[in-house]
MARLUMTOR-960203 format. One line per field, with one value per residue: x, y, z of N, C-alpha, C in turn. Coordinates in Angstrom, 2 decimals, decimal comma, padded with zeros to 5 digits. Atoms other than C-alpha are relative to their C-alpha. Last residue first. Layout:
n_px: X/...
n_py: Y/...
n_pz: Z/...
ca_px: X/...
ca_py: Y/...
ca_pz: Z/...
c_px: X/...
c_py: Y/...
c_pz: Z/...
end
This chain:
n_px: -000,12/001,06/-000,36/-001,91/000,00/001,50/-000,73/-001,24/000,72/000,69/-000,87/-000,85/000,73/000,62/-000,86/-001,51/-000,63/-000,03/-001,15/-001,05/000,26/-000,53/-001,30/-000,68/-000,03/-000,67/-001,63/-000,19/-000,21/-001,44/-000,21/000,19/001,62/-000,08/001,21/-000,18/-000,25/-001,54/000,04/001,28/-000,42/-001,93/000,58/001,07/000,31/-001,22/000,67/001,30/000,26/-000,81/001,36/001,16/-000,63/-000,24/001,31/000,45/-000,92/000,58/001,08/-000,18/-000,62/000,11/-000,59/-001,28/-000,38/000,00/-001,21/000,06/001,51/-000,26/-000,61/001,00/000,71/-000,34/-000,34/001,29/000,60/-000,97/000,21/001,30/000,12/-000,40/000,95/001,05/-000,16/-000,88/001,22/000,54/-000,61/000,19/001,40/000,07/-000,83/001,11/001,36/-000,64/-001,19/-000,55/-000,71/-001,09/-000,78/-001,15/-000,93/000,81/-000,03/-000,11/001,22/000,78/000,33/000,44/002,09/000,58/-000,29/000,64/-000,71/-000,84/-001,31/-001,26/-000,81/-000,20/-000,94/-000,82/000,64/-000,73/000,99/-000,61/-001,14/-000,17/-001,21/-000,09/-000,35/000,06/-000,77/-000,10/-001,12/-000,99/-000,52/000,89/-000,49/000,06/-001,03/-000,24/000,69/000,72/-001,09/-000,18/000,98/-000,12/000,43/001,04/000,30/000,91/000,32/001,54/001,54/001,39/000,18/001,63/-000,44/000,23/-000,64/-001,81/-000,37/-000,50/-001,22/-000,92/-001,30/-000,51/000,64/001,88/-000,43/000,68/000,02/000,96/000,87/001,28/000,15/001,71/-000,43/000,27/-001,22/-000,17/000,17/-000,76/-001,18/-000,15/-000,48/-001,18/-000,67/-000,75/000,66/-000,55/000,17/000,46/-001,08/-001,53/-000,61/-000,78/000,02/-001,21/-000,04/001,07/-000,45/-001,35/-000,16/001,09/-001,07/-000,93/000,41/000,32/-001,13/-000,09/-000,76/-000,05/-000,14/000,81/000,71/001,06/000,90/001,96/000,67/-000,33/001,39/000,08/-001,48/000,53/000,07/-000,32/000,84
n_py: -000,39/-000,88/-001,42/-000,65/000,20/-000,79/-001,42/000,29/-000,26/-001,34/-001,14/-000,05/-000,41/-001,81/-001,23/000,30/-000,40/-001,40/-001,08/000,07/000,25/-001,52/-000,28/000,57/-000,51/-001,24/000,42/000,34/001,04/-000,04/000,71/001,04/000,44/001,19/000,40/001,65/-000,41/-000,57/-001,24/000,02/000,45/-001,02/-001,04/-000,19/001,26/-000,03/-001,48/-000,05/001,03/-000,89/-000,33/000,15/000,63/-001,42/-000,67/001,12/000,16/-000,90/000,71/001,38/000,03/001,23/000,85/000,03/000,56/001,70/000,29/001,69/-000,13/-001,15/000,53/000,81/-000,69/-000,37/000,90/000,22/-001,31/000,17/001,26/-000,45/-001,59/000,34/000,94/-000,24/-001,01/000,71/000,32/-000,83/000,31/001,15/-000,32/-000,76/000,87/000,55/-001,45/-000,07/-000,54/-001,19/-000,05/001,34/-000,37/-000,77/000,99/001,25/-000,18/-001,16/-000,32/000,50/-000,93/-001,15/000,13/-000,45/-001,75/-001,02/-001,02/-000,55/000,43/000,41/-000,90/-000,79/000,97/-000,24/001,08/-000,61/000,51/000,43/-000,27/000,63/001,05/000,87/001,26/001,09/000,92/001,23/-000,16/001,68/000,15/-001,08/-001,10/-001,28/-001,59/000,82/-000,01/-000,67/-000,47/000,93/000,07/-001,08/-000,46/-000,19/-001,05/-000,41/-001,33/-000,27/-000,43/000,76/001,29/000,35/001,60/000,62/-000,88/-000,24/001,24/-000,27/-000,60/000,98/-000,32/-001,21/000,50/-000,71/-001,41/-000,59/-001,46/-000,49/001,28/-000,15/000,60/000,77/001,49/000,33/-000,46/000,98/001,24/000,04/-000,45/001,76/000,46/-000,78/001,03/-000,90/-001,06/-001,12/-000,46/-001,81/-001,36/000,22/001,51/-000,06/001,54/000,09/000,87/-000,89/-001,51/-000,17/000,31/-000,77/-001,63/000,07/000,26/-001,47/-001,18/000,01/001,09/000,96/-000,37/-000,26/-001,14/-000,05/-001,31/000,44/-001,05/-001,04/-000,47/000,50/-000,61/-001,98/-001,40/-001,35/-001,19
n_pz: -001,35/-000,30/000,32/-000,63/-001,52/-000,99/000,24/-000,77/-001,58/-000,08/-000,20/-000,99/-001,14/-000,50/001,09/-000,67/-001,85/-000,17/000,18/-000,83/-001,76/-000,62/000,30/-000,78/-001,28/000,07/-000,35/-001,80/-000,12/-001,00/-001,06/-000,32/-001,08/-000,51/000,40/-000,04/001,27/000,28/001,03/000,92/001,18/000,73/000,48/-000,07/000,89/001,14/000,54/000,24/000,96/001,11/000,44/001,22/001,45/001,06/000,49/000,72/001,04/000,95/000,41/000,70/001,55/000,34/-001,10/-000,31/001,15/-000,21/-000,57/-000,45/-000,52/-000,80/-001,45/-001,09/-000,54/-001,08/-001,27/-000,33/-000,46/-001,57/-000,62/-000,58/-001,05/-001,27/-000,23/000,13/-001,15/-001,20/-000,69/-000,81/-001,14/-001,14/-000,62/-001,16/-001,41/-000,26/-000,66/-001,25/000,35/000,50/001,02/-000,33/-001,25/001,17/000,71/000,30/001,41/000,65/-001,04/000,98/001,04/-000,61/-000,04/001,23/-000,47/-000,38/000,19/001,21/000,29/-000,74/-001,05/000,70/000,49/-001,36/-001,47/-000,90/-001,19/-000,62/-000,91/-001,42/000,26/-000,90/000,12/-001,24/-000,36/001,42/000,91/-000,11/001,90/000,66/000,39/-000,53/-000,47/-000,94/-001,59/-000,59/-000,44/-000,87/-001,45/-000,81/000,61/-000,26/000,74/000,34/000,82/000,83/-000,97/-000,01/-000,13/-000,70/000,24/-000,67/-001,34/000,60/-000,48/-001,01/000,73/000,42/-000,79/000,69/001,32/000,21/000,62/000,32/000,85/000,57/000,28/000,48/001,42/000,02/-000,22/-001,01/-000,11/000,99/-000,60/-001,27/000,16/-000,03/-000,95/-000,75/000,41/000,93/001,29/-000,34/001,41/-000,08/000,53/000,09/000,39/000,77/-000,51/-000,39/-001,65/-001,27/000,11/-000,58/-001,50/-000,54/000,13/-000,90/-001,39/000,07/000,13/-001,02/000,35/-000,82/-001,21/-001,31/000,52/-001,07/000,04/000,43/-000,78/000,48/000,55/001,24/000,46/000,93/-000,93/-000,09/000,00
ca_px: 016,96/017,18/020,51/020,64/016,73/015,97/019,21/017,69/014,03/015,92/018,11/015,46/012,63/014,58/017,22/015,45/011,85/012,12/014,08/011,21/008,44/009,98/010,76/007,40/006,13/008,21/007,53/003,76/003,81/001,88/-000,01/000,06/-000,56/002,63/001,84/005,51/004,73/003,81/000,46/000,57/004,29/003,66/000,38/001,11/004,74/005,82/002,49/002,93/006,72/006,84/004,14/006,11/009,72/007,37/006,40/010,12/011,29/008,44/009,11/013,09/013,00/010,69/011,36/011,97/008,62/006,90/007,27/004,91/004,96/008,46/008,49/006,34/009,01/011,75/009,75/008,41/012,31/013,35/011,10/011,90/015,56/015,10/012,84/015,07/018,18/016,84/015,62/019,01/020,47/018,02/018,27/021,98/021,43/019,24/021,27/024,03/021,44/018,41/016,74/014,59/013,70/011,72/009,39/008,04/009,93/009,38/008,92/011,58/013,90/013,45/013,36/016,91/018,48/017,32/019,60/019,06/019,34/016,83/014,73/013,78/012,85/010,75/008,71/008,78/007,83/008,98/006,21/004,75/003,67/000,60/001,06/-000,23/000,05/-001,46/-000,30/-003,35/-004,07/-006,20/-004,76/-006,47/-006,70/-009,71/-012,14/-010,01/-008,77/-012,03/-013,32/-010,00/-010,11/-007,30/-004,51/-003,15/-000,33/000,51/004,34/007,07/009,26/008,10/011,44/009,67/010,03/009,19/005,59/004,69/004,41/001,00/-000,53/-003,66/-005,93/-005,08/-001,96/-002,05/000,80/000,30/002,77/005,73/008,75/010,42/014,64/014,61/015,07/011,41/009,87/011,87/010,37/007,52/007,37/008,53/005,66/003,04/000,76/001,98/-000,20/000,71/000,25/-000,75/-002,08/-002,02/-005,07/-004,67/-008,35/-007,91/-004,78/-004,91/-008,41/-008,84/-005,54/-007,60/-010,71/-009,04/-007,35/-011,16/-012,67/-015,40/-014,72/-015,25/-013,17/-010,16/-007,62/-005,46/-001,12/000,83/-000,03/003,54/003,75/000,32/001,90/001,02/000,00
ca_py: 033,27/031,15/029,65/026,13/025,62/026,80/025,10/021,78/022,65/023,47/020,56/018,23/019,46/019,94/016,83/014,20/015,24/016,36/012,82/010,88/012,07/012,64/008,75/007,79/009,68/008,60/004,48/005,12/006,81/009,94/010,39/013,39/016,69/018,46/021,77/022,48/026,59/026,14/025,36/021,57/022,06/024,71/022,66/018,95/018,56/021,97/022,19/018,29/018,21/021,47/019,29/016,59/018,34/020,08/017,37/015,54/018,67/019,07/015,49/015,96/019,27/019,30/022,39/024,84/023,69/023,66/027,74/028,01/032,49/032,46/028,98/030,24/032,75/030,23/027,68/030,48/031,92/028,14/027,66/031,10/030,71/027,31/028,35/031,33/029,30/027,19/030,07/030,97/027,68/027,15/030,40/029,57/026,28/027,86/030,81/027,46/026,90/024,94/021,56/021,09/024,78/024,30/022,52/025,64/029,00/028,85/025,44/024,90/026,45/024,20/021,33/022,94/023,01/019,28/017,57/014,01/011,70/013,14/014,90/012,24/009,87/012,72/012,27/014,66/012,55/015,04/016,23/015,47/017,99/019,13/021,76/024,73/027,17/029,73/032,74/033,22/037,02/037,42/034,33/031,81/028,92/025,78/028,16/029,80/026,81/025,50/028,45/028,59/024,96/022,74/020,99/018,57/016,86/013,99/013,74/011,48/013,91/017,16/018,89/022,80/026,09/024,10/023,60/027,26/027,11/024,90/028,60/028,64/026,16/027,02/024,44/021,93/019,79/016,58/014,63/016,69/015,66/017,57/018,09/022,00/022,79/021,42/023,44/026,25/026,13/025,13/028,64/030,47/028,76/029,99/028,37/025,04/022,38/020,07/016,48/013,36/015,21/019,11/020,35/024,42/024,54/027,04/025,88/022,13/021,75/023,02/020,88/017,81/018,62/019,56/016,30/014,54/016,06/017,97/021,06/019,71/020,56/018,75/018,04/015,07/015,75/012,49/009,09/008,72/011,01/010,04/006,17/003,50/000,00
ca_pz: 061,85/058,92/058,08/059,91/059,97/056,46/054,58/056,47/054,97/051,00/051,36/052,41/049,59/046,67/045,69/048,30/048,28/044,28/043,32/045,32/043,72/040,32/040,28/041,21/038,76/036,10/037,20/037,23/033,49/032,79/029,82/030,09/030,00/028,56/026,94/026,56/026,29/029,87/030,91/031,53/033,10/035,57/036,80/037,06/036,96/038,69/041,22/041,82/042,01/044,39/046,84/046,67/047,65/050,43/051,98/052,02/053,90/056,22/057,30/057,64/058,73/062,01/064,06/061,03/059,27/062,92/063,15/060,78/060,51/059,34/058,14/055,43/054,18/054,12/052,39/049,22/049,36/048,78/045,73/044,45/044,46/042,57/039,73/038,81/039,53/036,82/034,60/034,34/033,64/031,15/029,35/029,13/027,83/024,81/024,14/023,37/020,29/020,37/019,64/022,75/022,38/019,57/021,57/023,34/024,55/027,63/029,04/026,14/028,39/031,04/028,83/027,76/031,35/031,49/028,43/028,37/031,42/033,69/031,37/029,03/031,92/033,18/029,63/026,73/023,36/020,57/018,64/015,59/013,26/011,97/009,19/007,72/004,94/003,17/004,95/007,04/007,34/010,71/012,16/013,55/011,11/010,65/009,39/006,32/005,11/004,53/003,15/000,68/-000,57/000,66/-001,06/001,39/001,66/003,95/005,42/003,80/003,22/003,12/002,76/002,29/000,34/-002,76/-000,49/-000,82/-004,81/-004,21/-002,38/-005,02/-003,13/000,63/001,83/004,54/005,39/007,86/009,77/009,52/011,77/014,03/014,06/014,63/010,72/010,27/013,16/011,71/008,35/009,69/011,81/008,63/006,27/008,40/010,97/013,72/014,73/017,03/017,22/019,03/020,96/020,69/022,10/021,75/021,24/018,13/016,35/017,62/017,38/013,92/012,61/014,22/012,53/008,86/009,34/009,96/007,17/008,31/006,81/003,47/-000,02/000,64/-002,44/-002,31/-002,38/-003,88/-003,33/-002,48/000,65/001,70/001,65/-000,92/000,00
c_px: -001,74/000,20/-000,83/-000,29/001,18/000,51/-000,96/000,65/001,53/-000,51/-000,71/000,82/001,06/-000,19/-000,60/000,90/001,52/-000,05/-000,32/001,45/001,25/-000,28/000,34/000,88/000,46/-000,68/000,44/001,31/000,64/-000,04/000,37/000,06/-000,39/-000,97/-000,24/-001,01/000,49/000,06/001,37/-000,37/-001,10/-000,24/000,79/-000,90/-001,61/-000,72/000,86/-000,10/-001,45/-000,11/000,84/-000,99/-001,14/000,82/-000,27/-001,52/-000,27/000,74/-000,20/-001,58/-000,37/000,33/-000,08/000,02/001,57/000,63/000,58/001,27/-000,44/-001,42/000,07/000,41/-001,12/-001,00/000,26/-000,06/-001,92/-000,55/000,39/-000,72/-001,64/000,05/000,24/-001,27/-001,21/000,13/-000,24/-001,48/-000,54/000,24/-000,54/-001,14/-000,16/000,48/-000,83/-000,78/000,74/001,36/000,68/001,42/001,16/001,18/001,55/001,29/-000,95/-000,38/-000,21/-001,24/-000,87/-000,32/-000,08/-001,32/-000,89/000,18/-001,55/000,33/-000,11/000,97/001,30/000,76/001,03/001,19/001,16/-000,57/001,23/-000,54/000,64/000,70/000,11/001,44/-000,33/000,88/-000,06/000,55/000,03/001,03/000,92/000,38/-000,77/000,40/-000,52/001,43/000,92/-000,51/-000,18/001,11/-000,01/-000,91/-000,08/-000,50/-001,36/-000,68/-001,37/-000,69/-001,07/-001,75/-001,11/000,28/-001,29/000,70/000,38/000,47/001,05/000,86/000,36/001,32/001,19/001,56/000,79/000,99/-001,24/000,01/-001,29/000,65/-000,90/-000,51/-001,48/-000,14/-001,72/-000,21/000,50/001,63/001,21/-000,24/001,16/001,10/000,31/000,33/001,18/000,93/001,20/-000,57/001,40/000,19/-000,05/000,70/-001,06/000,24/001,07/000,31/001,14/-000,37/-001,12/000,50/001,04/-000,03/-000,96/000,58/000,87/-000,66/000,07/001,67/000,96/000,84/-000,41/001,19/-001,18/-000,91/-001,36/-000,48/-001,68/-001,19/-000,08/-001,43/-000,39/000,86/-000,53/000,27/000,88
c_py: 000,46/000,26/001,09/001,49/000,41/000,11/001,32/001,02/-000,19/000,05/001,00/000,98/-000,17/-000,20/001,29/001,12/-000,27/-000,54/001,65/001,07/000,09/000,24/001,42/000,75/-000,16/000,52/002,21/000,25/-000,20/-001,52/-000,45/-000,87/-001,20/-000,67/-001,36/-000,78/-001,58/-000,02/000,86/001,66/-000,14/-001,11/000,67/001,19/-000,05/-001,34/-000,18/001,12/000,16/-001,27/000,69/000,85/-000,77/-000,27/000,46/000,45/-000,67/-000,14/001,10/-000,10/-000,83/000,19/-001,00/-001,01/000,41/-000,17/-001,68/-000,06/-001,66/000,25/001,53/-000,26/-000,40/000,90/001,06/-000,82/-000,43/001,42/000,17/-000,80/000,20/000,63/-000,57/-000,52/000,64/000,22/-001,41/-000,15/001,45/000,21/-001,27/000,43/001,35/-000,52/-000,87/001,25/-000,01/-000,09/000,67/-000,30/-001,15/-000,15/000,20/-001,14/-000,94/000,35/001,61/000,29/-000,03/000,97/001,11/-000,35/000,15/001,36/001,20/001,25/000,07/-000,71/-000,14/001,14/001,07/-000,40/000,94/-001,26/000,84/-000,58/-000,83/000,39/-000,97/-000,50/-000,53/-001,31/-000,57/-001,26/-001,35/000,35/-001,30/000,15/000,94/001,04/001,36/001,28/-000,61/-000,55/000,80/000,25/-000,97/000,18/001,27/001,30/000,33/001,53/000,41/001,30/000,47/000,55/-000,77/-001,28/-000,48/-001,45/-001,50/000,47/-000,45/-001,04/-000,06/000,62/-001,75/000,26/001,08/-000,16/000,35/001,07/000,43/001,34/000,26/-000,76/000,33/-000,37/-000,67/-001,94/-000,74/-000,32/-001,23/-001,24/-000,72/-000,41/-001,93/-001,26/000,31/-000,89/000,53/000,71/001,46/000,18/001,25/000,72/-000,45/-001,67/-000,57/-001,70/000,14/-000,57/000,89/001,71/000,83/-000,34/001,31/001,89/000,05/000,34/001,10/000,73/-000,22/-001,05/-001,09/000,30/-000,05/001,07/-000,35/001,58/000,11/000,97/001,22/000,16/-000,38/000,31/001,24/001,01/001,25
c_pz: -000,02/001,22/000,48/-000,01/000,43/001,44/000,85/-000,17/000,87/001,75/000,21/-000,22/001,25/000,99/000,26/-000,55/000,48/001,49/000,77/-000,86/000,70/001,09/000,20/000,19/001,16/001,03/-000,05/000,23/001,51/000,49/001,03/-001,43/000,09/001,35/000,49/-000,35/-000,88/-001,41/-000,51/-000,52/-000,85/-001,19/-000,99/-000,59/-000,46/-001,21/-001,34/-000,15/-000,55/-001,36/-001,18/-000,33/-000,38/-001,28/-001,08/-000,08/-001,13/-001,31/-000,70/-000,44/-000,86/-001,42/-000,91/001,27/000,21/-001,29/-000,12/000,63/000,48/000,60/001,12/001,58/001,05/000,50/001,08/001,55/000,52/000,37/001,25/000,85/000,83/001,13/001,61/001,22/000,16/001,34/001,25/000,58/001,11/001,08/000,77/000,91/000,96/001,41/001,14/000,84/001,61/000,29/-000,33/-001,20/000,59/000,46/-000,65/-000,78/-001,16/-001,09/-000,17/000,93/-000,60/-000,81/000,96/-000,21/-001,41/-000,36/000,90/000,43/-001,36/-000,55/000,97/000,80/-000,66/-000,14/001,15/001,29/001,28/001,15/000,58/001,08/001,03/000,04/001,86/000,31/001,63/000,17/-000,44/-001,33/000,17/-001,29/-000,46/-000,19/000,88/000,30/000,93/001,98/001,46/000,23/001,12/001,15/001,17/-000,68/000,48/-000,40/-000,31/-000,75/-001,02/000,90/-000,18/000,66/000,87/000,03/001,00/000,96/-000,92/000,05/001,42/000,39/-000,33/000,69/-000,47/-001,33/-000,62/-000,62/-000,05/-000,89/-001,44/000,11/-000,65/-001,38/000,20/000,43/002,01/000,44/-000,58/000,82/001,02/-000,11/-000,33/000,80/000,90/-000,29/-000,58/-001,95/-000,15/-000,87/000,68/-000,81/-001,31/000,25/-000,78/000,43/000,81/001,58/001,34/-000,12/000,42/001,17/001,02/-000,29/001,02/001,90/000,44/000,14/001,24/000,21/001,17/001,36/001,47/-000,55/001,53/000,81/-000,91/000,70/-000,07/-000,80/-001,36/-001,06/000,04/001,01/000,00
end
């Protein structure tokens, strides 16, 4: 059987088609499994350049000439008709061009023994981010510190009014490294520029569980009790 790729680029003319459905989610919902969408030929450009992989194209009926700009590979082409273009885009002057791409799977795993300082970044910036430049490390390492400073400033202030989170380290300590996991993993990371909302796998939670009460939460309630006055 043939591939999109090889069966060459098929014309859409409904708004129901299920493609045109997803892409229309993913621009206006912001729902991005198992893709994302991204608008213009710039940001595909860049997606493309960035190490993602097209799933989908979408080009309005008259904009063919965009997709010379483009290495499609093996991703699905589609020549759509301007009112169906039109509904599934947000822009106020679409530029003729769409695509679904796949993203990079982000797990915990992923984090801890590839290249954190740049899923930080990317919690910024978005995907892109996992693929950047030495800018990209630094804006890691600053937002990093950032993340860490404020974490420990939010402990020491509490303890200044809870007196019981400088008498008892060890339990507040290990508390407070799951509750920073669960706001960070949970909230922070599902609206972040990452978008990351799961599935989540037993073993990675686990795993950030215990790394944030042993790596954040004890140092941070033990650096509390020595230093704080």
């Amino acid at each position: 059987m043939k591939s999109a790729a090889e069966r060459g680029p098929r014309r859409v003319e409904s708004r129901q088609n299920s493609r045109i459905k997803e892409l229309r989610a993913a621009l206006v919902r912001g729902v991005r499994a198992p893709h994302i969408a991204v608008e213009g030929l710039h940001l595909i450009e860049e997606a493309v350049k960035s190490g993602l992989k097209l799933h989908t194209v979408f080009v309005r009926s008259g904009n063919e000439g965009l997709l010379e700009h483009l290495e499609l590979g093996d991703a699905e082409v589609l020549i759509v008709t301007e009112d169906v273009f039109l509904s599934a885009t947000t822009t106020e002057h679409p530029q003729g061009i769409a695509a679904l791409v796949e993203a990079p799977e982000f797990t915990l795993h992923a984090m801890l023994h590839g290249t954190p300082l740049v899923v930080i970044a990317a919690g910024l910036l978005g995907r892109g981010a996992l693929h950047g430049s030495s800018a990209t490390y630094v804006l890691g390492v600053l937002l990093h510190f950032f993340i860490a400073f404020s974490v420990t400033a939010i402990y020491y202030a509490a303890s200044r009014r809870l007196v019981f989170l400088k008498e008892h380290p060890l339990v507040c300590g290990l508390f407070y490294g799951i509750a920073v996991e669960l706001v960070m993993g949970y909230i922070v990371l599902p609206l972040s520029a990452l978008h990351d909302r799961g599935p989540y796998e037993l073993h990675d939670v686990l795993q950030g569980l215990v790394v944030h009460m042993v790596v954040v939460g004890l140092p941070i309630s033990y650096s509390v009790r020595r230093f704080g006055r």
